[in-house]
C-alpha positions as CSV (number, residue, x, y, z in Angstrom):
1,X,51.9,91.1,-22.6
2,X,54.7,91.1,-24.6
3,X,57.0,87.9,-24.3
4,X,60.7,88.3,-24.1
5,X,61.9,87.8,-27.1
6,X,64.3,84.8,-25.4
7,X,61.4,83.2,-24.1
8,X,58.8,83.4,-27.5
9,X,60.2,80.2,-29.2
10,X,60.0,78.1,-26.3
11,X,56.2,79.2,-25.3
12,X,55.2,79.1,-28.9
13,X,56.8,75.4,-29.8
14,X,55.4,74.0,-26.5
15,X,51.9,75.7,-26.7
16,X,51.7,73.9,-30.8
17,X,53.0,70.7,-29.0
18,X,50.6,70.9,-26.5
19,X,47.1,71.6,-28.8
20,X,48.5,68.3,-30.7
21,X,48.8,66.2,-27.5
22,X,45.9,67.2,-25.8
23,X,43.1,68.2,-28.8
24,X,39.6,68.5,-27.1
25,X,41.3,68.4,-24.0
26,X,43.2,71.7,-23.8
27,X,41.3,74.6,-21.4
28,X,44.0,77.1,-21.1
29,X,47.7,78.0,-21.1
30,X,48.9,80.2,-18.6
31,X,52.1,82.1,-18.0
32,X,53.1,81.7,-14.1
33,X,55.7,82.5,-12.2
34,X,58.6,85.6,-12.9
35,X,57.1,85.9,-16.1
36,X,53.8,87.1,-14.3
37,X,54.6,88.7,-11.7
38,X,57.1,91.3,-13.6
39,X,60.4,89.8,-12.6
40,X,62.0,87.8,-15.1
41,X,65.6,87.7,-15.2
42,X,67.1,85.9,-18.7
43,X,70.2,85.0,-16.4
44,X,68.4,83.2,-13.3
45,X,64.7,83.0,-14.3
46,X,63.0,79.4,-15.3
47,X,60.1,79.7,-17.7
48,X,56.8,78.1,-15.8
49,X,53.7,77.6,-17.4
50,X,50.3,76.5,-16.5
51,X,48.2,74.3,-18.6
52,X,44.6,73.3,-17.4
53,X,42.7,70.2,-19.1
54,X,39.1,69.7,-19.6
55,X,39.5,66.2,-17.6
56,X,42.7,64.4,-16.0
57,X,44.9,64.0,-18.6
58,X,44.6,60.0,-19.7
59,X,47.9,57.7,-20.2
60,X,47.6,58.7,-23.9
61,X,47.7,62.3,-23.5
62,X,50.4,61.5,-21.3
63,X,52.6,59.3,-23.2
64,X,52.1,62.1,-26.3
65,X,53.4,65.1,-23.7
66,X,56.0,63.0,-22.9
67,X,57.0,62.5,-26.0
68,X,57.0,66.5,-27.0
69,X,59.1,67.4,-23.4
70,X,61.7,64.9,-24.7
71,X,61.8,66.6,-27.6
72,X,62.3,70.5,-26.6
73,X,65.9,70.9,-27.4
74,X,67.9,73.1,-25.5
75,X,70.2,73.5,-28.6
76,X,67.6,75.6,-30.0
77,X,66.7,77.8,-26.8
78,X,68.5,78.8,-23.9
79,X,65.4,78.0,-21.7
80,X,65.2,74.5,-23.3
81,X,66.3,73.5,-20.1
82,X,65.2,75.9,-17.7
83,X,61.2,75.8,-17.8
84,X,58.2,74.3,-15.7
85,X,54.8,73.2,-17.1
86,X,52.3,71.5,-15.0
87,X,49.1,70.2,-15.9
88,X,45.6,70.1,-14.0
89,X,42.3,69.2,-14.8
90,X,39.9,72.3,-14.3
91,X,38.1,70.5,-11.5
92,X,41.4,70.0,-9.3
93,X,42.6,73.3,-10.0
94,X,39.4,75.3,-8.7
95,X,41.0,74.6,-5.0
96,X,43.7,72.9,-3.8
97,X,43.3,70.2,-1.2
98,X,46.1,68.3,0.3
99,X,46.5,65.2,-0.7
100,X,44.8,65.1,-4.2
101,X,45.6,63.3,-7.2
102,X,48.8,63.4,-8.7
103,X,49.4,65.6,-11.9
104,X,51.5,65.1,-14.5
105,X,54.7,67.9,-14.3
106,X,57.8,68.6,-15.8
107,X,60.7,71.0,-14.7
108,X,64.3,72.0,-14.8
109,X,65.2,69.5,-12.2
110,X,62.7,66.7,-12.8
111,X,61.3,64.5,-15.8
112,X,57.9,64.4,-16.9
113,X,56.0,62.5,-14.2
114,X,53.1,62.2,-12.5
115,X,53.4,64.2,-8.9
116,X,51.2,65.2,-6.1
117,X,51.1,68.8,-5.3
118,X,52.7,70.4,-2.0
119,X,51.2,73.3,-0.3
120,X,53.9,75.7,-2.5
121,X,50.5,75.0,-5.0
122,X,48.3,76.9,-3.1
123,X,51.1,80.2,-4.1
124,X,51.5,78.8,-7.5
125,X,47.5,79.4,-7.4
126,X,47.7,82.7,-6.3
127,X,50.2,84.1,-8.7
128,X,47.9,82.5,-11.6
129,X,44.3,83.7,-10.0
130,X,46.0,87.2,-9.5
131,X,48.6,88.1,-12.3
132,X,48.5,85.0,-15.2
133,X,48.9,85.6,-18.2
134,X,46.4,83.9,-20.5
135,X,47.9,82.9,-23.7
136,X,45.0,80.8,-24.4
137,X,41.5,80.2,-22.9
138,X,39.5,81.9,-19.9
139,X,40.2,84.3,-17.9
140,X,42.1,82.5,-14.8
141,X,39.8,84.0,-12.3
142,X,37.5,82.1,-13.9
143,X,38.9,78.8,-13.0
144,X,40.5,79.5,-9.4
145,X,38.5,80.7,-5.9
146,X,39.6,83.8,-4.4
147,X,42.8,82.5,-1.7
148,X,42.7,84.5,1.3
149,X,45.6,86.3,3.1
150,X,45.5,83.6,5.8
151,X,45.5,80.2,3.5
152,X,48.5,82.1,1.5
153,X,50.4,82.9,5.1
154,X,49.3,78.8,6.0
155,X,51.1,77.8,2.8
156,X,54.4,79.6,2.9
157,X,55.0,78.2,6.4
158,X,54.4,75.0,5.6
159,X,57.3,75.3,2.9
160,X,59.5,77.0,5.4
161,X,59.3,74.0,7.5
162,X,59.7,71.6,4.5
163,X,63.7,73.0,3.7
164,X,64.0,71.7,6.8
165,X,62.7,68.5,6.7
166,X,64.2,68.5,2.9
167,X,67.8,70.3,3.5
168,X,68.7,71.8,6.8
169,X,67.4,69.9,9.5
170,X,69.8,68.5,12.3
171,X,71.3,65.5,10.6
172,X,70.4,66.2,7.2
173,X,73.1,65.9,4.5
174,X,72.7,68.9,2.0
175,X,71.2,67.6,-1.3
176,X,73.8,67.5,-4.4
177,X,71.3,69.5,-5.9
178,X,71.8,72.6,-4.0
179,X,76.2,72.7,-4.4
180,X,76.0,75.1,-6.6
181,X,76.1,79.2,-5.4
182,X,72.8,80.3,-7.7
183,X,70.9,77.3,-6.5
184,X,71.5,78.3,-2.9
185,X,71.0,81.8,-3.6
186,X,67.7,80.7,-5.1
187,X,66.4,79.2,-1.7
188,X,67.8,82.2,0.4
189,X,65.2,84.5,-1.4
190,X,62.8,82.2,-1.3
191,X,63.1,81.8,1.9
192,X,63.1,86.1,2.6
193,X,59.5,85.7,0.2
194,X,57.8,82.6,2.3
195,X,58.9,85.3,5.3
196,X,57.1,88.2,4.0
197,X,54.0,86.2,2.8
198,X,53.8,84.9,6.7
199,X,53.8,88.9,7.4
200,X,52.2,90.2,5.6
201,X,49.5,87.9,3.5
202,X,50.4,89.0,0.2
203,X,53.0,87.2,-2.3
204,X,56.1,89.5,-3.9
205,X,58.3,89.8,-5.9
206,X,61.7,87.8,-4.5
207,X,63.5,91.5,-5.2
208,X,60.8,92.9,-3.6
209,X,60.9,90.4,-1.0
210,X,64.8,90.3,-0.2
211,X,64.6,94.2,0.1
212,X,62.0,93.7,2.6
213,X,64.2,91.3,4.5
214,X,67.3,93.4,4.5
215,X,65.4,96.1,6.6
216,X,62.7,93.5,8.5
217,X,64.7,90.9,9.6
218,X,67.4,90.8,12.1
219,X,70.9,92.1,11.0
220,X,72.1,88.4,11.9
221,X,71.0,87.4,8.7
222,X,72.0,90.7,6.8
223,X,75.3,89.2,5.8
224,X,73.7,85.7,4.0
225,X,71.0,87.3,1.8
226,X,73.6,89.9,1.2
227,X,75.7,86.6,-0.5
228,X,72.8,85.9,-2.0
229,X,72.4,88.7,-4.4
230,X,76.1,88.6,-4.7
231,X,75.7,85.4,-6.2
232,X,72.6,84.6,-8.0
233,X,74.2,84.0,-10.9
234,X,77.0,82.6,-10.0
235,X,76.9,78.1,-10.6
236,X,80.2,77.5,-9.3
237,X,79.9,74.4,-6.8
238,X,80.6,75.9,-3.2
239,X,79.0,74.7,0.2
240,X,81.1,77.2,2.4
241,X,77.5,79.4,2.3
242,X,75.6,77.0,3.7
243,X,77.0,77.4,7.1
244,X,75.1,80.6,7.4
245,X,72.1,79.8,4.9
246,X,71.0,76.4,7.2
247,X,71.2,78.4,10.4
248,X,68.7,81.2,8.7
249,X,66.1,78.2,6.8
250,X,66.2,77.0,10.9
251,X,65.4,80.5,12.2
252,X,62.7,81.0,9.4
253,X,61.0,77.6,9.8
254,X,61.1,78.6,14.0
255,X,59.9,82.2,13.4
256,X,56.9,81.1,11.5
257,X,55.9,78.0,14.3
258,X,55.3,81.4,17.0
């Protein structure tokens, strides 16, 4: 694979960083994601990476990644703020299992930390197993069991029901995090690809997925994932949409209970 030519200095600068911080402990590096499954957009994509230790990585190693994540720049790339890496020690990664140790993560939204893995792991999983993109060590089937059609139907409705528990339950205050329009277009096709996995078993693309949903689903919800497209890259703050969207993350979480 070919990297985008946006995306090359932040991959390469945080794959060097990486080999330093971890030495002997470094098993692989893995593009996830848009960026393997064919549908990265420069304008609304994140860059989300992989990396799998030898053993858990120790406070050290920790303290030394934190130290490089604090030091990507986003003066010098436009994804210097717009990428995901999380870490896991071959032995956790073979399967997931609820509740296991945390690993460390950074993202977009989030600084580096220590975090326990949701269910959305089990997909993150998938996508690596089926379509990584090894920029260093084994092949990923290599590391990950097979994940059937039912545990990857089990895991997307499990994070249909958490937008509601997180964002549009009965009560729940929208988070300030998702005011802006590409933010909320974001969890409308997210929500259309959690709806297709449930129907289908398989994961797609979230183009492939909202196209899928504009024929599947009922035309009640034609005219919000419509918006979404509309405005995927649009950040201006705006909560007007989410008078439709929490009505359709309702009718999704529902759907998927029956």
């Amino acid at each position: 694979m070919t990297l985008p030519l946006e995306v090359a200095p932040l991959v390469d600068a945080l794959l060097a960083g990486i080999r330093t911080a971890l030495s002997d402990n470094l098993t692989g590096f893995y593009l996830r994601g848009s960026l393997a499954l064919g549908d990265f957009n420069p304008e609304t994509s994140d860059v989300d990476i992989l990396v799998v230790t030898e053993r858990p990585v120790s406070d050290a190693e920790f303290e030394a990644l934190s130290v490089l994540h604090k030091r990507i720049n986003p003066r010098d790339n436009q994804f210097g703020r717009h990428y995901e890496v999380a870490y896991i020690d071959r032995a956790s990664l073979r399967r997931f299992r609820p509740g296991e140790r945390n690993h460390p993560t950074v993202g977009t939204d989030w600084p580096f930390v220590r975090a326990e893995h949701r269910d959305n792991f089990v997909i993150e999983r998938w996508i690596v197993r089926e379509h990584g993109v090894s920029l260093l060590g084994p092949g990923p089937k290599t590391l990950i069991d097979p994940i059937s059609a039912q545990e990857l139907r089990d895991a997307a409705a499990s994070e249909l029901r958490m937008r509601v528990d997180d964002w549009a339950g009965e009560g729940v205050p929208p988070p300030t995090w998702l005011t802006p329009r590409n933010y909320q277009a974001f969890e409308i096709e997210t929500i259309c690809r959690g709806l297709y996995t449930c129907r289908l078993g398989t994961l797609p693309t979230k183009p492939q997925a909202v196209v899928w949903a504009l024929n599947a689903l009922p035309d009640r919800w034609r005219g919000v994932i419509l918006w979404s497209q509309a405005h995927r890259n649009d950040p201006t703050p705006d909560i007007s949409a989410l008078v439709e969207m929490i009505p359709f993350a309702r009718w999704a979480a529902d759907h998927v209970r029956t």
